[in-house]
TILUM-188731 format. One record per atom (N, C-alpha, C, O, CB): residue in three letters; atom name; x, y, z. Coordinates in Angstrom, 3 decimals. Glycine has a CB too. Layout:
<pts>
PT:ALA:CA:X:Y:Z
...
</pts>
This chain:
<pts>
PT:UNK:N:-33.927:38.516:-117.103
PT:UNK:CA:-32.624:38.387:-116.513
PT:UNK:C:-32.709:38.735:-115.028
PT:UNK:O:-33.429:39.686:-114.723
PT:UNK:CB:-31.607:39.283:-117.238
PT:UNK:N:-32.032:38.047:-114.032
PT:UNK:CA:-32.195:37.997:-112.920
PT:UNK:C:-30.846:38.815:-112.414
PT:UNK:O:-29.820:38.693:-113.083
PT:UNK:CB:-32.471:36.604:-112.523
PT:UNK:N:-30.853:39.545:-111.377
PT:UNK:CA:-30.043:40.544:-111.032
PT:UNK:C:-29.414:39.829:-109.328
PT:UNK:O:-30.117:39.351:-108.437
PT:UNK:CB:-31.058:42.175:-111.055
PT:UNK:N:-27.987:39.980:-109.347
PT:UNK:CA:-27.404:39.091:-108.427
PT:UNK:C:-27.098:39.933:-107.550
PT:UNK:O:-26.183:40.600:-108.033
PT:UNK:CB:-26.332:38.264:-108.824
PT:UNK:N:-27.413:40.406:-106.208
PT:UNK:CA:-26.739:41.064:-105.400
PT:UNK:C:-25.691:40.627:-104.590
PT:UNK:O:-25.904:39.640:-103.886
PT:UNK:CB:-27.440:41.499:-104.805
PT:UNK:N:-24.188:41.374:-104.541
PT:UNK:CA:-23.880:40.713:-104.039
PT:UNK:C:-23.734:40.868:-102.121
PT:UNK:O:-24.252:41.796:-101.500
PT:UNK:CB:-22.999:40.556:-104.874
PT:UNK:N:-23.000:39.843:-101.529
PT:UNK:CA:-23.255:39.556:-100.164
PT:UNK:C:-23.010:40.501:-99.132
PT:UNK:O:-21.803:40.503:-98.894
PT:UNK:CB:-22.607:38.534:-99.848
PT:UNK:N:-23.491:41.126:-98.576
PT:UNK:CA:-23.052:42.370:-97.596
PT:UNK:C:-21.842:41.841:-96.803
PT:UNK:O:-21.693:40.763:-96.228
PT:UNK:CB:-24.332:42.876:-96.455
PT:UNK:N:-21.002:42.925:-96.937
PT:UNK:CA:-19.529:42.391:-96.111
PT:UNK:C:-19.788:41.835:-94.656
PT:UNK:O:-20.882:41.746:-94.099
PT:UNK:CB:-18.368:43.762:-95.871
PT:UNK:N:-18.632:41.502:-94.192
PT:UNK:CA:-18.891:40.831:-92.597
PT:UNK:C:-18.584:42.368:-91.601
PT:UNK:O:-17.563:43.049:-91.702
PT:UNK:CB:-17.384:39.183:-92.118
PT:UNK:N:-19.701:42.644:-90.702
PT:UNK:CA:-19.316:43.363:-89.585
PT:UNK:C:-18.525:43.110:-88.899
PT:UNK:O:-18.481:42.042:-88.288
PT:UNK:CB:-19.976:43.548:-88.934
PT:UNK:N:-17.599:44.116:-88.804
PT:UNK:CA:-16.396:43.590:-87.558
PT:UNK:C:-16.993:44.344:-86.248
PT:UNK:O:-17.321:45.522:-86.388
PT:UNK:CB:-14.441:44.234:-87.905
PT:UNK:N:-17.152:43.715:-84.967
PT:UNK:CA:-17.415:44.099:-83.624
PT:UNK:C:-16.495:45.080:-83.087
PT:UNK:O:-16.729:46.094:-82.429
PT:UNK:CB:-17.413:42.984:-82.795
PT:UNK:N:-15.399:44.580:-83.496
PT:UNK:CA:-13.798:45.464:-83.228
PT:UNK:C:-12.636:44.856:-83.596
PT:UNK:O:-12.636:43.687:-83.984
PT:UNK:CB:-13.423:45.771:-81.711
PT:UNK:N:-11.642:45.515:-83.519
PT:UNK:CA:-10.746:45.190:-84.006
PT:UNK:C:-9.559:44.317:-83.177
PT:UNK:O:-9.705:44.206:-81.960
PT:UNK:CB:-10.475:46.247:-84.501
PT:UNK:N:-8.818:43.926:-83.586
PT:UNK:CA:-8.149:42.654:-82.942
PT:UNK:C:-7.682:42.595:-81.479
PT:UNK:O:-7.542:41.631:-80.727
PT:UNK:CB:-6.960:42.357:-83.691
PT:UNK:N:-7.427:44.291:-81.247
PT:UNK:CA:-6.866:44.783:-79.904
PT:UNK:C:-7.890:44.020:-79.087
PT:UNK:O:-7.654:43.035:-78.387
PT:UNK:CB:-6.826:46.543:-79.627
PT:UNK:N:-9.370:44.771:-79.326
PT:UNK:CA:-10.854:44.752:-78.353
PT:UNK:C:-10.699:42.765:-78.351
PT:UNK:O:-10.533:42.210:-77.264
PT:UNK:CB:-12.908:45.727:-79.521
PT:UNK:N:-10.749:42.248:-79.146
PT:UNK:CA:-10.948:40.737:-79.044
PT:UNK:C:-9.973:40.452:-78.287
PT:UNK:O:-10.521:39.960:-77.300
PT:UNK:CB:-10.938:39.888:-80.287
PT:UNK:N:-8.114:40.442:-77.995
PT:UNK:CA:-7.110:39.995:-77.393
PT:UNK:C:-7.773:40.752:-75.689
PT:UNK:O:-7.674:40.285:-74.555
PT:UNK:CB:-5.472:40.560:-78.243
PT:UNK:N:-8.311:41.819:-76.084
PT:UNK:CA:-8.262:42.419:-74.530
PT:UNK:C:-9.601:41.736:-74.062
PT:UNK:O:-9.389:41.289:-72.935
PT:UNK:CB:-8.292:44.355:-74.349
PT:UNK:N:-10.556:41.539:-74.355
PT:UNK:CA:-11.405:40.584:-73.795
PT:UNK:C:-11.546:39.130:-73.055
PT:UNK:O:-12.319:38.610:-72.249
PT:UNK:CB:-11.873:40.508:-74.517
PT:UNK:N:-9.939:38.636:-74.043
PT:UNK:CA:-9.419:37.608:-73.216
PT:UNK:C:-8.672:37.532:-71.736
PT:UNK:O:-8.460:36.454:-71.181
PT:UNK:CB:-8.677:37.153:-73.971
PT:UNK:N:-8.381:38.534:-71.290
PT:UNK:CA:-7.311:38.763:-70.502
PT:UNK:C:-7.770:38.204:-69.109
PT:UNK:O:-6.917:37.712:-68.371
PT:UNK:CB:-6.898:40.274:-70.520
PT:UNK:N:-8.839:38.249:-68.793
PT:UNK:CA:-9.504:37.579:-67.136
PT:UNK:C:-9.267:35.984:-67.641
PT:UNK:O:-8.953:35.237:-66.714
PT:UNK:CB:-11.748:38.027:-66.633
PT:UNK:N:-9.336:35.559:-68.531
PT:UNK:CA:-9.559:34.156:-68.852
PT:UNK:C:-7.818:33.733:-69.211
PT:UNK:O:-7.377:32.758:-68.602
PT:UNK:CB:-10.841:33.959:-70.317
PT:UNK:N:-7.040:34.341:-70.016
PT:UNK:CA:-5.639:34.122:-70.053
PT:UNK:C:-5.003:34.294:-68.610
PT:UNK:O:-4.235:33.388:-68.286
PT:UNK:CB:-5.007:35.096:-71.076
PT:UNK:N:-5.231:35.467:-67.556
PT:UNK:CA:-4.899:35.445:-66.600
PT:UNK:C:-5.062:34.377:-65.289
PT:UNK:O:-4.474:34.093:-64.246
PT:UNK:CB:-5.200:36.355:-66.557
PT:UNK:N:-5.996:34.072:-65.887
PT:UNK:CA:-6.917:32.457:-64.640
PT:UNK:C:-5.771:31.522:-64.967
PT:UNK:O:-4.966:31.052:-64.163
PT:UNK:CB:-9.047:31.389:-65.336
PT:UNK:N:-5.832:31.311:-66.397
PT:UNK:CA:-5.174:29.972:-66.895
PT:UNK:C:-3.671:29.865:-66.378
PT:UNK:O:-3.220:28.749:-66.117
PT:UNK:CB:-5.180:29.904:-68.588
PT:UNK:N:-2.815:31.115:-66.213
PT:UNK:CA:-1.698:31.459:-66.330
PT:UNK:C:-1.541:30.935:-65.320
PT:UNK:O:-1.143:29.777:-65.193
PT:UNK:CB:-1.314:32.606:-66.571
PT:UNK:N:-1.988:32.124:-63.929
PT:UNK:CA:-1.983:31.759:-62.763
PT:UNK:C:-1.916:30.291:-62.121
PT:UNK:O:-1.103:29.799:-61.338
PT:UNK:CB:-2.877:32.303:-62.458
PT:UNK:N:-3.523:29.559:-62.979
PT:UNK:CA:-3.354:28.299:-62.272
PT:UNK:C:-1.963:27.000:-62.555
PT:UNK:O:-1.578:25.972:-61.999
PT:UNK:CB:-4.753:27.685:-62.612
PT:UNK:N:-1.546:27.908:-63.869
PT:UNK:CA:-0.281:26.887:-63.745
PT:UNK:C:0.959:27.307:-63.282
PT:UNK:O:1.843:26.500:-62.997
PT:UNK:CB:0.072:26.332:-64.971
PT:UNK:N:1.058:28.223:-63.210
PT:UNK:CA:1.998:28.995:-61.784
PT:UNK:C:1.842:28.572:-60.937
PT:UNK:O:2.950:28.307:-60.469
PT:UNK:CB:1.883:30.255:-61.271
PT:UNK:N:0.914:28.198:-60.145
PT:UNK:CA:0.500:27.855:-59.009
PT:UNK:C:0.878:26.463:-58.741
PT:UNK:O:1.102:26.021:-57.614
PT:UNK:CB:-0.808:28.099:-58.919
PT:UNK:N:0.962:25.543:-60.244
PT:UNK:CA:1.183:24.349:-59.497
PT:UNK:C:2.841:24.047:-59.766
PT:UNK:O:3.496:23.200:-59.159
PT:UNK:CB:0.093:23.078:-60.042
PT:UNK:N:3.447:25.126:-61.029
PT:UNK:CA:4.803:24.905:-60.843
PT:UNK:C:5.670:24.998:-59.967
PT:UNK:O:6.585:24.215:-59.710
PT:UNK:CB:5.227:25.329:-61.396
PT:UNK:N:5.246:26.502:-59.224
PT:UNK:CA:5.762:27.165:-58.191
PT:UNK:C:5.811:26.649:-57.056
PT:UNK:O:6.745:26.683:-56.255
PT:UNK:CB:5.279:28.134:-58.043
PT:UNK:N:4.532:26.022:-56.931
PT:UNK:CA:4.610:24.943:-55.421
PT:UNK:C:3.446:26.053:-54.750
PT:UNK:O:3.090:27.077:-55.331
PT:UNK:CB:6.683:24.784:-54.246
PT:UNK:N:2.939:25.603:-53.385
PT:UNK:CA:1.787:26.017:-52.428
PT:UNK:C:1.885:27.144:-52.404
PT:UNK:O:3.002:27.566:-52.103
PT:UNK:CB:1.702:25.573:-51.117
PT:UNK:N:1.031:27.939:-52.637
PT:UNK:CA:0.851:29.500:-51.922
PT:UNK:C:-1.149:29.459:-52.208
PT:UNK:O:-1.898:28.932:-53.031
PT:UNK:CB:2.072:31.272:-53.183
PT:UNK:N:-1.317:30.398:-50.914
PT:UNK:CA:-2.764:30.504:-50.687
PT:UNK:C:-2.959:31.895:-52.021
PT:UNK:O:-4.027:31.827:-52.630
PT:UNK:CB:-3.215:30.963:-48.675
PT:UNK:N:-2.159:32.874:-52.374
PT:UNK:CA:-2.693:33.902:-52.910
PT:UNK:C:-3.239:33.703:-54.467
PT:UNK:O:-4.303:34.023:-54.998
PT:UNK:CB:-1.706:34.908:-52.762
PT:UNK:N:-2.055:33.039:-54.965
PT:UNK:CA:-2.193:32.904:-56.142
PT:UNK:C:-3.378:32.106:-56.574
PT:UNK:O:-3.846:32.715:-57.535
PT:UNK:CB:-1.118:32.482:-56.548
PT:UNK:N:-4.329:30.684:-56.254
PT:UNK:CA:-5.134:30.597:-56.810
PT:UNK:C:-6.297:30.787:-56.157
PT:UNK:O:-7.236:30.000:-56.277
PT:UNK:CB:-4.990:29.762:-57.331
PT:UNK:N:-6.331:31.671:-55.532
PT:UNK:CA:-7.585:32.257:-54.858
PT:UNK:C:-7.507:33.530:-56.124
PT:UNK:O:-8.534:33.577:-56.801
PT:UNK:CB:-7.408:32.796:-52.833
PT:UNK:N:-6.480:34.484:-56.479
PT:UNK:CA:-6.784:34.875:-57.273
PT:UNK:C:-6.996:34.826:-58.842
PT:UNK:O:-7.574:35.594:-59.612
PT:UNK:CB:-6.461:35.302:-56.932
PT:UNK:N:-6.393:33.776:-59.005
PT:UNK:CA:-6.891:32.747:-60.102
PT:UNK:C:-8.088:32.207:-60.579
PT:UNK:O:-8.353:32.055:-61.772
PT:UNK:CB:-6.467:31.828:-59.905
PT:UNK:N:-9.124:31.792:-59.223
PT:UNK:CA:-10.327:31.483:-59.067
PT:UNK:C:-10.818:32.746:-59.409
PT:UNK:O:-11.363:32.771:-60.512
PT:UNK:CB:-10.692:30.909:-57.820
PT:UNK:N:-10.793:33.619:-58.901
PT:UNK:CA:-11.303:35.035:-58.895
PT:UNK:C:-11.364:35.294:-60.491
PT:UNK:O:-12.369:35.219:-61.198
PT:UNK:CB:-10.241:36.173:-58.001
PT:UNK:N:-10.244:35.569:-60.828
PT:UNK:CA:-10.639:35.719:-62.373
PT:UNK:C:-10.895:35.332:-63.233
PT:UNK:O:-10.926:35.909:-64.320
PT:UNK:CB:-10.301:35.980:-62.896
PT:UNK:N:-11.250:33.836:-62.905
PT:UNK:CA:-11.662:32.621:-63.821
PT:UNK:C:-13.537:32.634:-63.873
PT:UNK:O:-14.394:32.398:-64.724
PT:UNK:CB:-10.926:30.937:-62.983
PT:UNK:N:-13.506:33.081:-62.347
PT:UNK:CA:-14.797:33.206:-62.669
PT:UNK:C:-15.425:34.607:-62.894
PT:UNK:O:-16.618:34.810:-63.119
PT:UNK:CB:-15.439:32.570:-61.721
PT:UNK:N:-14.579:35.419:-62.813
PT:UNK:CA:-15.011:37.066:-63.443
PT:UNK:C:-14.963:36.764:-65.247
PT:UNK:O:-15.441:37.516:-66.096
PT:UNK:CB:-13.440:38.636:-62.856
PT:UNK:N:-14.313:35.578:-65.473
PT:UNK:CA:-14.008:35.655:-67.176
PT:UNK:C:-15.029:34.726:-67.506
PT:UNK:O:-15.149:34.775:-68.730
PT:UNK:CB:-12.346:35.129:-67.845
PT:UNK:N:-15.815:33.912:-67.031
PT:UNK:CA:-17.204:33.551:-67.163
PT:UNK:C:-18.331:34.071:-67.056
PT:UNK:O:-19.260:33.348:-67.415
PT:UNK:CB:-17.401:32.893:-66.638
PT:UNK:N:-18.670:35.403:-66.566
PT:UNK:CA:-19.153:36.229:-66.859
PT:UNK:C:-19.281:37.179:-67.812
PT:UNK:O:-20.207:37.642:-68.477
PT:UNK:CB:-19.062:36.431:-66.305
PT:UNK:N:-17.937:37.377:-67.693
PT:UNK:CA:-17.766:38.950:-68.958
PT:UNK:C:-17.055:37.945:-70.273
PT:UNK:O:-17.574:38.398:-71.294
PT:UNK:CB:-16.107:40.781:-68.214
PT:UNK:N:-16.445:37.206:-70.531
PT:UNK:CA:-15.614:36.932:-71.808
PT:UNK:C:-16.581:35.615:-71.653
PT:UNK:O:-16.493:34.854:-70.690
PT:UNK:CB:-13.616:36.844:-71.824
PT:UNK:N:-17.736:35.408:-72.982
PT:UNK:CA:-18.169:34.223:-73.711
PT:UNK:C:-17.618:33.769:-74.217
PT:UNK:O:-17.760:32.546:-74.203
PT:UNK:CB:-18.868:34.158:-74.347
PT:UNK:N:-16.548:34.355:-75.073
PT:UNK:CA:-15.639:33.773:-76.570
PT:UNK:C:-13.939:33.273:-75.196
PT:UNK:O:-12.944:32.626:-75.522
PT:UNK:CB:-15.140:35.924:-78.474
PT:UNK:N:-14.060:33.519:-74.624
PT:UNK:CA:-12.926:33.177:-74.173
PT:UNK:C:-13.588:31.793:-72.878
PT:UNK:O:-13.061:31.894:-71.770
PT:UNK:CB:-12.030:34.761:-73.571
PT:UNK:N:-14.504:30.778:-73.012
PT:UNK:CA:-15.169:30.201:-72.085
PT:UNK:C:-13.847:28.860:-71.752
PT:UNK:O:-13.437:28.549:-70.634
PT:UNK:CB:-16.874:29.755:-72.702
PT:UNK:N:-13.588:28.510:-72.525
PT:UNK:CA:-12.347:27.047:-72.461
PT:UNK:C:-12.142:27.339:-71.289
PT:UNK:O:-12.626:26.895:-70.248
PT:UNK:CB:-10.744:26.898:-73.444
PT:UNK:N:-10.740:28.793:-71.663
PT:UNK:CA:-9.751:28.890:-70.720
PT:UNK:C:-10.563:29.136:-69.641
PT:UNK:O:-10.650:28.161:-68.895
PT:UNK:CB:-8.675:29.880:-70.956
PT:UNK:N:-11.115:29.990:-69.340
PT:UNK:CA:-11.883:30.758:-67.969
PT:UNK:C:-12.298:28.835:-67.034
PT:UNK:O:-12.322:28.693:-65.812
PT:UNK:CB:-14.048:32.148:-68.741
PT:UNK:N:-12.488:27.990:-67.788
PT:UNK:CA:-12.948:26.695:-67.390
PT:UNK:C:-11.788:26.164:-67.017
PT:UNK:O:-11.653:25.724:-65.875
PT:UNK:CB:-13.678:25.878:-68.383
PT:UNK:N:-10.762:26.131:-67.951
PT:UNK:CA:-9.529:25.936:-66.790
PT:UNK:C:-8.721:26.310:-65.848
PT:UNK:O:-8.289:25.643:-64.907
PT:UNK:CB:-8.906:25.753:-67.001
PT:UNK:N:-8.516:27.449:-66.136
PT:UNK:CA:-8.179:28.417:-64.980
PT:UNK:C:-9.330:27.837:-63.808
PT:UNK:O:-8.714:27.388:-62.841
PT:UNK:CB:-8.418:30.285:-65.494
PT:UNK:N:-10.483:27.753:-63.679
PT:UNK:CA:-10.975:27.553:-62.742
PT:UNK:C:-10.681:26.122:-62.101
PT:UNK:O:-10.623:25.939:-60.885
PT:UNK:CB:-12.119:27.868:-63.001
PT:UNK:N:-10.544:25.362:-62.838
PT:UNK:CA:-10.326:23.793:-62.188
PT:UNK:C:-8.879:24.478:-61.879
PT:UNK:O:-8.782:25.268:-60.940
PT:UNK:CB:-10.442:22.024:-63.395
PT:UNK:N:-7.640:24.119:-62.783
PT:UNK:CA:-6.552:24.251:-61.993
PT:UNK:C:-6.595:24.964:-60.304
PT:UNK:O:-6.454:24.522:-59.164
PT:UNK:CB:-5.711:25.030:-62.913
PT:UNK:N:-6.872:26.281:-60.921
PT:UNK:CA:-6.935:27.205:-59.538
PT:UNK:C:-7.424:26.517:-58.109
PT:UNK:O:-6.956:26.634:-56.977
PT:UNK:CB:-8.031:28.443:-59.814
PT:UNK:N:-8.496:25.791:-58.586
PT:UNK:CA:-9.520:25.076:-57.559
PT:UNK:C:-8.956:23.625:-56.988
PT:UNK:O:-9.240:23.187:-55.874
PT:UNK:CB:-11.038:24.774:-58.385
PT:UNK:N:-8.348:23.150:-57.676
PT:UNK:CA:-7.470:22.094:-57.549
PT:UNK:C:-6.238:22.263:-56.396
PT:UNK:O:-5.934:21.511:-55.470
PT:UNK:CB:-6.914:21.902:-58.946
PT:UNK:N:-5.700:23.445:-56.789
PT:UNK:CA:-4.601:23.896:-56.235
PT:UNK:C:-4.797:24.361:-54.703
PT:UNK:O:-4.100:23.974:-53.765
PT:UNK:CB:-4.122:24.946:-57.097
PT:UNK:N:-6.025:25.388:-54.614
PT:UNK:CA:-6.446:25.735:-53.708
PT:UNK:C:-6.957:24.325:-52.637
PT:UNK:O:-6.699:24.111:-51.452
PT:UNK:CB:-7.369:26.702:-54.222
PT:UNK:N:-7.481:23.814:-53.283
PT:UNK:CA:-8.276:22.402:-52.186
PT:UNK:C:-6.906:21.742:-52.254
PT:UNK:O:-7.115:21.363:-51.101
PT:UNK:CB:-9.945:21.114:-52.958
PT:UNK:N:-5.917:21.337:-52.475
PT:UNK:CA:-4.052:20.474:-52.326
PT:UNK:C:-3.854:21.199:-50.762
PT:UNK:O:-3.685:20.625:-49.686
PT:UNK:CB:-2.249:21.274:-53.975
PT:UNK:N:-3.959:23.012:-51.117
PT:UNK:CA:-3.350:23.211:-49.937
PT:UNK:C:-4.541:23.544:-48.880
PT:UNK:O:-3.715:23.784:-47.999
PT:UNK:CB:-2.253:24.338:-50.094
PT:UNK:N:-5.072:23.638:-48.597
PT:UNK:CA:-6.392:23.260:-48.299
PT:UNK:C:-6.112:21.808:-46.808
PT:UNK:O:-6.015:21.645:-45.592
PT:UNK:CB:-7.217:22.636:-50.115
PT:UNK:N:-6.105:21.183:-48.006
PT:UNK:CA:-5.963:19.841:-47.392
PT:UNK:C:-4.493:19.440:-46.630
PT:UNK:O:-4.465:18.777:-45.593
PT:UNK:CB:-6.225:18.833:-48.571
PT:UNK:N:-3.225:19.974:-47.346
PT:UNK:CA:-2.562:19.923:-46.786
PT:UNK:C:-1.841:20.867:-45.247
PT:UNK:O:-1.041:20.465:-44.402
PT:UNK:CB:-2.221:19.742:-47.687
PT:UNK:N:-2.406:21.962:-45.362
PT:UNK:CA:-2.398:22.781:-44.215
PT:UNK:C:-3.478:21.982:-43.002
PT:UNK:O:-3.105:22.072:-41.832
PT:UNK:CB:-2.922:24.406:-44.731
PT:UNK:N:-4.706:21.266:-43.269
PT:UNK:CA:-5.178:20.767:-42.903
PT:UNK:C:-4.372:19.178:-42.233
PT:UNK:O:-4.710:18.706:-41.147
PT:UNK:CB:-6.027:20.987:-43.728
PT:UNK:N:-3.920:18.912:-42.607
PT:UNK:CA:-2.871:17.530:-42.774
PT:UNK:C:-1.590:17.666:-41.407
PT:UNK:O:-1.260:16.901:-40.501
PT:UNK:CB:-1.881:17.631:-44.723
PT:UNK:N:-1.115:19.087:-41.852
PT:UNK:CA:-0.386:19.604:-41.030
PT:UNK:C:-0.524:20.071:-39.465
PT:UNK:O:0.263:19.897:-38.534
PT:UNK:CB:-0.145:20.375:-41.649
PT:UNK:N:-1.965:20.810:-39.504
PT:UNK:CA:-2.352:20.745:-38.280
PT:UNK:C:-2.496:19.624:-37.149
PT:UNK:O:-2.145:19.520:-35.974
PT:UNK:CB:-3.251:21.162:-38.443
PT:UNK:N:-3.395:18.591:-38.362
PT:UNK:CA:-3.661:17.665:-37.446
PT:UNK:C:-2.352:16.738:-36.787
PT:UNK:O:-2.422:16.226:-35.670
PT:UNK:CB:-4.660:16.840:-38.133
PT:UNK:N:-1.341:16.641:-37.547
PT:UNK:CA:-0.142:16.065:-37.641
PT:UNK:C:0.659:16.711:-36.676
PT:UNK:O:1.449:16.078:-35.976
PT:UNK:CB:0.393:16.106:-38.935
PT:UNK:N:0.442:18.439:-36.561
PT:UNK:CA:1.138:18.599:-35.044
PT:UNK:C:0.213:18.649:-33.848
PT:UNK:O:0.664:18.722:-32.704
PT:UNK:CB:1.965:19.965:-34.935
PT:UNK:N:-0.678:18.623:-34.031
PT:UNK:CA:-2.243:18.259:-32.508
PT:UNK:C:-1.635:16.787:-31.961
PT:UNK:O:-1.453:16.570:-30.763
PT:UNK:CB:-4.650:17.809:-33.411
PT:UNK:N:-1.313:15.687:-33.155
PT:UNK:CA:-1.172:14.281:-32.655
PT:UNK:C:0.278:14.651:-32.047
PT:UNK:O:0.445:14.233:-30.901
PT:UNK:CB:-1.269:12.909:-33.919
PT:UNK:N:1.221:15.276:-32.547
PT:UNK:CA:2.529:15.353:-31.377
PT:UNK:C:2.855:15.860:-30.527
PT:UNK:O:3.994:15.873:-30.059
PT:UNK:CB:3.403:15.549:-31.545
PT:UNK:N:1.636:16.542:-30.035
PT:UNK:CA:1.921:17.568:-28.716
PT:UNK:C:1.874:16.720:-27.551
PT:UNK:O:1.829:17.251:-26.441
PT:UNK:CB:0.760:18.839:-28.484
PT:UNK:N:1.881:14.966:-27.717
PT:UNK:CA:1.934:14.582:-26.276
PT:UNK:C:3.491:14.333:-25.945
PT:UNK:O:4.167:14.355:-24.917
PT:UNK:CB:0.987:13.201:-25.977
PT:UNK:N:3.781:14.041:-27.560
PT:UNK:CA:4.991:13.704:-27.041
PT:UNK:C:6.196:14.688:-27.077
PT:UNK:O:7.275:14.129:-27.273
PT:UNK:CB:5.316:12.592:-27.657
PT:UNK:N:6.239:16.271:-26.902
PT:UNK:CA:6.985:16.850:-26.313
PT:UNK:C:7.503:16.382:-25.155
PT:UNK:O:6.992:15.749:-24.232
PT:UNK:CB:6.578:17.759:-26.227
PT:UNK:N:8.976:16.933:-25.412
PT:UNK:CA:9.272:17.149:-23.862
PT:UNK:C:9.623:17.957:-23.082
PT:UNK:O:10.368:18.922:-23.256
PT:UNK:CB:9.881:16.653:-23.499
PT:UNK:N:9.174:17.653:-22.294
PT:UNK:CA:8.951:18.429:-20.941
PT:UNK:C:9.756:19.593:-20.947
PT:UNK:O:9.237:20.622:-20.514
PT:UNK:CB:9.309:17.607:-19.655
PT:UNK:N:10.953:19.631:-21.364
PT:UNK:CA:12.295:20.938:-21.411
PT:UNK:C:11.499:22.285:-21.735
PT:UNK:O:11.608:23.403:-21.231
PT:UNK:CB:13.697:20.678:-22.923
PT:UNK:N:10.121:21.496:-23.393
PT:UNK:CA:10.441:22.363:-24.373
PT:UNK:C:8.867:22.780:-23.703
PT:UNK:O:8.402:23.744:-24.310
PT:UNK:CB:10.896:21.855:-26.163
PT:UNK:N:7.938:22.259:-22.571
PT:UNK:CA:6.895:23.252:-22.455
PT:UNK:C:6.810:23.787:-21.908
PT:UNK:O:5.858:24.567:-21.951
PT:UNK:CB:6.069:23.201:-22.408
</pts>
């Protein structure tokens, strides 16, 4: 007669808190970057978005998706205004001839 052992339980790493809190650089990226594009232009928000998108690719493996979107959005957002502050400059360089005279 053959003797059946049965299966050693599953190790838990931690408990549900430690797993939700591991996500938090990678939920925070994601958040941000869509704040960022609801809200309209600001330089802070996905610079710090980027920031923690890619701090959550480092430290959070199990959380890799989001940390990947948070980073595009963020990066997206950042290069819009980027380009458009860029846009802007050049757009008042081309009208400085045609001031007038009152106003230089």
């Amino acid at each position: 007669m053959t003797t059946v052992t049965p299966a050693p339980a599953p190790v838990s790493t931690g408990t549900a808190a430690t797993e939700v809190e591991q996500r938090g650089f990678a939920v925070s990226s994601l958040v941000l970057g869509l704040v960022s594009i609801v809200a309209g232009f600001t330089f802070v928000v996905p610079v710090a978005g980027l920031v923690l998108g890619i701090l959550a690719l480092r430290r959070e493996p199990s959380a890799r998706t989001m940390a990947i979107w948070g980073i595009v959005l963020n990066g997206v957002m950042l290069a819009g205004i980027v380009i458009a502050g860029l846009a802007a400059a050049v757009f008042g360089l081309a009208m400085l001839p045609f001031l007038p005279l009152a106003f230089v």
